[in-house]
C-alpha positions in Angstrom: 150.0 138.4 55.4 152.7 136.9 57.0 153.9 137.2 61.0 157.8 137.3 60.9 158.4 136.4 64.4 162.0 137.1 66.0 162.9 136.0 69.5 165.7 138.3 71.1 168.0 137.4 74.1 171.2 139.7 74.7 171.9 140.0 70.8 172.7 143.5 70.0 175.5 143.3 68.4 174.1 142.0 64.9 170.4 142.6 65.9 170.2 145.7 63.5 171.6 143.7 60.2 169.0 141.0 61.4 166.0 143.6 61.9 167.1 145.2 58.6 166.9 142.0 56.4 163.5 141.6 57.0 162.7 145.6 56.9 163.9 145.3 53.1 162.0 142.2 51.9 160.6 142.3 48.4 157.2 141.0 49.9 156.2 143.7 51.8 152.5 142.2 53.6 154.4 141.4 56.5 154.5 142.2 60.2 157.7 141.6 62.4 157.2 140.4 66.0 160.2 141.2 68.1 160.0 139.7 71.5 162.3 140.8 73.8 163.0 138.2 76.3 164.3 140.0 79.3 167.5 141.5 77.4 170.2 143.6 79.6 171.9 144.6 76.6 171.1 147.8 74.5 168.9 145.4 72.4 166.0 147.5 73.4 167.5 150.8 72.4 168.3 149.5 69.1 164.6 148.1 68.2 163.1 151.4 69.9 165.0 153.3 67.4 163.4 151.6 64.1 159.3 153.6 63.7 158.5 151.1 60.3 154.7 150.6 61.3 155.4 146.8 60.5 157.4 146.1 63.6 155.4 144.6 66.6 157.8 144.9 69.9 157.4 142.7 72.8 158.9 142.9 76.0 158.8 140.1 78.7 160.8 138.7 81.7 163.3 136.3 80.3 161.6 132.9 79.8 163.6 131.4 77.7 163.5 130.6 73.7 160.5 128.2 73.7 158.6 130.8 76.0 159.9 133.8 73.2 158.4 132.1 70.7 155.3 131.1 71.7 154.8 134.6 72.9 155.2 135.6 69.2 152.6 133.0 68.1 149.9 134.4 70.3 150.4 137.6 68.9 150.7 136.9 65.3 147.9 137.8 62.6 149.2 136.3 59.8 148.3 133.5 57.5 152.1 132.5 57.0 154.8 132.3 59.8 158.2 132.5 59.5 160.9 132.6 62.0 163.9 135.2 62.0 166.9 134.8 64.7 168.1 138.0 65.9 171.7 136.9 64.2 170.8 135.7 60.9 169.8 137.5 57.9 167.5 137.0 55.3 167.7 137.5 52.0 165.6 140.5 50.6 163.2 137.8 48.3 163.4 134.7 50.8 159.3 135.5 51.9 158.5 136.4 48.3 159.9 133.4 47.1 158.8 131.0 50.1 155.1 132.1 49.9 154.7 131.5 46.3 155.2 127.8 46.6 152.0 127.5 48.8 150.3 126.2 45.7 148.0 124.0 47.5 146.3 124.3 50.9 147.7 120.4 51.3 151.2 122.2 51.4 151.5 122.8 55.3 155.5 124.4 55.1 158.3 125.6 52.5 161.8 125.7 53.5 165.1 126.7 51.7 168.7 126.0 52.1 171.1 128.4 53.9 174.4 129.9 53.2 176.7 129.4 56.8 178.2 132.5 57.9 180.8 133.5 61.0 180.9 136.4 63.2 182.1 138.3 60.2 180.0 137.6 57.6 182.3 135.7 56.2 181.0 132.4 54.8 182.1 129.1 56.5 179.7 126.5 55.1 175.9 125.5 53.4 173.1 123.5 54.9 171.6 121.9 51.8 168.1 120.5 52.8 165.7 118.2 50.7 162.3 117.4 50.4 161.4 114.2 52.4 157.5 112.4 52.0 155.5 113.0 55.4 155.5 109.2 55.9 159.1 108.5 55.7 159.7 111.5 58.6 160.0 109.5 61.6 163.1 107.8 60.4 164.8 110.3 59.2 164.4 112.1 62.5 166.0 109.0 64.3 168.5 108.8 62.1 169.5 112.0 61.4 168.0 114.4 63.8 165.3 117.3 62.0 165.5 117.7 58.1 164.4 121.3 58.5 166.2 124.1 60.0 163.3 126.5 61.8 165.2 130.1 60.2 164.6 128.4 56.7 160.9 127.9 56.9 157.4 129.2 56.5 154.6 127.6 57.7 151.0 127.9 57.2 149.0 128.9 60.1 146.9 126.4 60.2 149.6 124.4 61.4 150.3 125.6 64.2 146.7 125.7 65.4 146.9 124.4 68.9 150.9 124.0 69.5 152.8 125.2 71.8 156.6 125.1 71.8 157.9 122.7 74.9 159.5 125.4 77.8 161.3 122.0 79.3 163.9 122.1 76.2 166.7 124.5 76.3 167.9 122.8 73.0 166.4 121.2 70.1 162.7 123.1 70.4 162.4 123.6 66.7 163.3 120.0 65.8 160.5 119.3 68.5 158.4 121.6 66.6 158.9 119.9 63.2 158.8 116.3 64.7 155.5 117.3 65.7 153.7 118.7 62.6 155.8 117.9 59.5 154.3 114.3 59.2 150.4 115.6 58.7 151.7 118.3 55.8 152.9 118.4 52.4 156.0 120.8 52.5 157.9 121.8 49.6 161.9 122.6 49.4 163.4 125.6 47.7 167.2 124.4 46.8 168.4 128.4 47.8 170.0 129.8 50.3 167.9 132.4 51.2 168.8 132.4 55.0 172.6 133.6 55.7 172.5 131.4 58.9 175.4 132.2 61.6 177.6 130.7 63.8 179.7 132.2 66.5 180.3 132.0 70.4 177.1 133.1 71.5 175.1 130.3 69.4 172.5 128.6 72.1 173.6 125.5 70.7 177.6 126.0 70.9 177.2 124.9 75.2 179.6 122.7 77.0 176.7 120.8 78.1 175.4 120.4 74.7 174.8 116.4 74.3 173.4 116.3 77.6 170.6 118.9 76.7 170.5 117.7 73.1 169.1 114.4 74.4 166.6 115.4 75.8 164.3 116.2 72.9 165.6 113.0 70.7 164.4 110.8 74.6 161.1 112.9 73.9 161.1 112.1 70.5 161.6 108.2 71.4 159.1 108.6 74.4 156.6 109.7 71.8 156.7 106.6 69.3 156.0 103.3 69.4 159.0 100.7 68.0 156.1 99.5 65.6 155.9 103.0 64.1 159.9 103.5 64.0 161.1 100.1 62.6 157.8 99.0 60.4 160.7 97.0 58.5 160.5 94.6 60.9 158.7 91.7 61.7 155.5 92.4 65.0 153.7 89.4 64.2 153.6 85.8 63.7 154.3 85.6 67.8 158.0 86.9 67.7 157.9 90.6 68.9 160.3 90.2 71.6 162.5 89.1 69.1 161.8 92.2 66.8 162.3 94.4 70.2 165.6 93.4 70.5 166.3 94.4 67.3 164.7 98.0 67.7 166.6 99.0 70.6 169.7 97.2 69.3 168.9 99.8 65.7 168.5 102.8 67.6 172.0 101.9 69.7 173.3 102.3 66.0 171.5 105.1 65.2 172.5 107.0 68.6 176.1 106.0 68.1 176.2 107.3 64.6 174.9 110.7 66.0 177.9 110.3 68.2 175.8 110.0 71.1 177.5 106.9 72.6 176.6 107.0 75.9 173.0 106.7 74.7 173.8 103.8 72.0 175.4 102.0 74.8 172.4 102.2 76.9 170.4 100.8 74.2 172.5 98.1 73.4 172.5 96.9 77.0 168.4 97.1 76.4 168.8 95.1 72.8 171.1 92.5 75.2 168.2 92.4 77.6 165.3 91.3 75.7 167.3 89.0 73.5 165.5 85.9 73.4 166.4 83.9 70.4 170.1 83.2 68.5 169.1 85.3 65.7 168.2 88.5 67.9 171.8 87.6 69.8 173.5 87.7 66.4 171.8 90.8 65.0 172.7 92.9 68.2 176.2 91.9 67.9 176.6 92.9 64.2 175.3 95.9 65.1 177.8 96.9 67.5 180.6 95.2 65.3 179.4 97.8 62.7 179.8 101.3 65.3 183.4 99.5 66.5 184.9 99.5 63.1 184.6 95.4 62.7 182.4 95.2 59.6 184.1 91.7 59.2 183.0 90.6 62.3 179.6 91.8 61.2 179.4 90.1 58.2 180.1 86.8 60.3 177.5 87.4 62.5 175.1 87.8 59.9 175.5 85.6 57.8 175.2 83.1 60.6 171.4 84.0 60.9 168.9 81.5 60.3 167.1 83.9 57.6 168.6 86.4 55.4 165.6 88.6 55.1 165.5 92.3 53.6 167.5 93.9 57.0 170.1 91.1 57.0 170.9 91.9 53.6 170.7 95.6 53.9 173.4 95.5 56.8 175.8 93.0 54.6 175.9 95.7 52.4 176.8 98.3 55.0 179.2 96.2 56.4 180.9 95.5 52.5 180.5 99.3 52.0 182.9 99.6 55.2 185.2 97.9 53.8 185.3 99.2 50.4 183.7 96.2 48.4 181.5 98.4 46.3 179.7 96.0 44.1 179.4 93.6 47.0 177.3 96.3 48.8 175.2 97.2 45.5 174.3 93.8 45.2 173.2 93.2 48.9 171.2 96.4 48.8 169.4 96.0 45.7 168.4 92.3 46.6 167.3 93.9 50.1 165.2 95.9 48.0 163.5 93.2 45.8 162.6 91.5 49.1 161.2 94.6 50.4 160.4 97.1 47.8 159.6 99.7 50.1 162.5 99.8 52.9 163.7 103.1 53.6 167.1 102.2 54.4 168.0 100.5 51.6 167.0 102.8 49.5 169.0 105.8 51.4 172.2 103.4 51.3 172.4 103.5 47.9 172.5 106.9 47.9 175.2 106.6 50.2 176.9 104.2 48.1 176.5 106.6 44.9 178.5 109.0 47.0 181.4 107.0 48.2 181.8 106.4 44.6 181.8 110.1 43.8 179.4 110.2 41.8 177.5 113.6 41.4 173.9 115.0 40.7 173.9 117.4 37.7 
């Protein structure tokens, strides 16, 4: 069976769609946990008025979304979960088609894609995901932010044996939630959109305050990792892990700043500039700023000034020559990054990135 769990906060006004799309799934072994978390809005009146024997109503003080959902949790009986908001809609085979991909019990979560859609139903956008190997998670988190969207997925219950969602984050608990589990499962990606996902005013995410509360699950998500589990690329032995520090902190200051959080990439610069203990540390932090200021020229200067051109050095050349257009420049620095290191991530990624600068499309 599967536990369709929907967390409700003031969201009448397309709460019945919502309630409906999961009413008329084609898989019909399900239940649907509504929690009501301390509405004022006729949300009440409209889930009192549905009698289908498969709803599960919940009603508690407001708590928050975190608190909503882990109320659903404790009450769910099923062997799948899935996750509804109360302003999206599913489509009627999106649990039909997500539980038949649990081909093996290593398979811990299946996720689709979803079509964006506005106040109106009207469609603005599409979240295309992709299926990303467990061990290659925690850097695509950093990077990125969380792969999965929590309205496109179904987990197995076993998963979630033991979690709770963290009542400290107002924003960013189902990318805690993923972060947490996805690297000890298999998960498998459905390329549909079988979520019609929307966006309007009243979004939890669309806040003034936003970035502010945004941070404070990727600082959890830093809090909980070690540099030597983020950045394996680099060197933690041979007596120079100060050095390799430096470059951490001065990597995540890129990564932060490319997620547009700048006031955080400028705190971890000043950190990089802190622990800097050798010319080659010095000369890598710099680049990497030179790269976020829009002076790849001045980057490539600074690195090729290092003492060794190892498998980063030669990935960031080609970042730098891919900012400034010099396409087979930046092929060849990434492919000889990858013969030095067969297995670095973000070598790989960049010439995926490169493909698509080109224009070059998968068919």
């Amino acid at each position: 069976m599967i536990s369709a769990i929907m967390p409700v906060y003031n969201g009448a006004k397309f709460l019945r769609e919502s309630i409906e799309s999961i009413l008329n799934q084609t898989e019909g072994d399900f239940e649907l946990i509504i929690v009501n978390d301390g509405s004022t809005d006729e949300g009440e009146e409209i889930i009192l008025s549905y009698t289908d024997p498969r709803i599960v109503y919940i009603k508690q003080d407001n708590a928050g979304e975190a608190a909503a959902r882990n109320t659903g949790l404790e009450h769910a009986r099923g062997d799948f979960i899935a996750w509804q908001d109360a302003d999206d809609i599913s489509l009627s085979p999106r649990f039909e088609i997500l539980k038949r991909q649990f081909t093996s019990p290593s398979i811990g979560f299946v996720h689709s894609d979803f079509l964006l859609i506005n106040e109106f139903g009207k469609p603005i956008g599409y979240w295309q995901s992709s299926n990303i190997e467990k061990q290659r998670m925690l850097k695509r988190f950093l990077k990125v932010g969380t792969p999965f969207n929590n309205p496109s997925m179904m987990l197995r219950r076993e998963m979630l044996e033991g979690f709770q969602y963290d009542a400290n984050l107002r924003i960013g608990t189902d990318s805690d939630m993923v972060f947490q589990l996805s690297r000890d499962w298999e998960s498998v990606h459905v390329p549909e959109p079988l979520v019609l996902y929307r966006r309007h005013s009243n979004n939890a995410t669309v806040q003034s305050n936003f970035e502010d509360l945004d941070m404070v699950h990727v600082r959890k998500f830093l809090n909980s990792h070690s540099f030597e589990e983020l950045f394996p690329e680099l060197n933690w032995k041979n007596g120079i892990a100060n050095d390799s520090m430096a470059k951490a902190c001065a990597l995540v200051g890129l990564f932060m700043a490319r997620r547009r959080k700048m006031d955080e990439a400028e705190v971890w610069f000043e950190r990089a500039a802190n622990l800097v203990n050798s010319t080659d540390s010095n000369l890598f932090t710099r680049a990497m700023i030179g790269l976020i200021n829009g002076q790849p020229e001045m980057a490539v200067e600074l690195l090729n000034s290092c003492s060794t051109r190892d498998h980063i050095i030669e990935n960031y050349l080609g970042e730098a020559a891919l900012l400034m257009g010099r396409l087979e420049q930046a092929f060849d620095h990434f492919i000889k990054s990858l013969e030095l290191s067969p297995h670095y991530d973000d070598a790989m990624d960049n010439l995926k990135k490169l493909g698509q600068h080109i224009g070059l499309t998968l068919v």
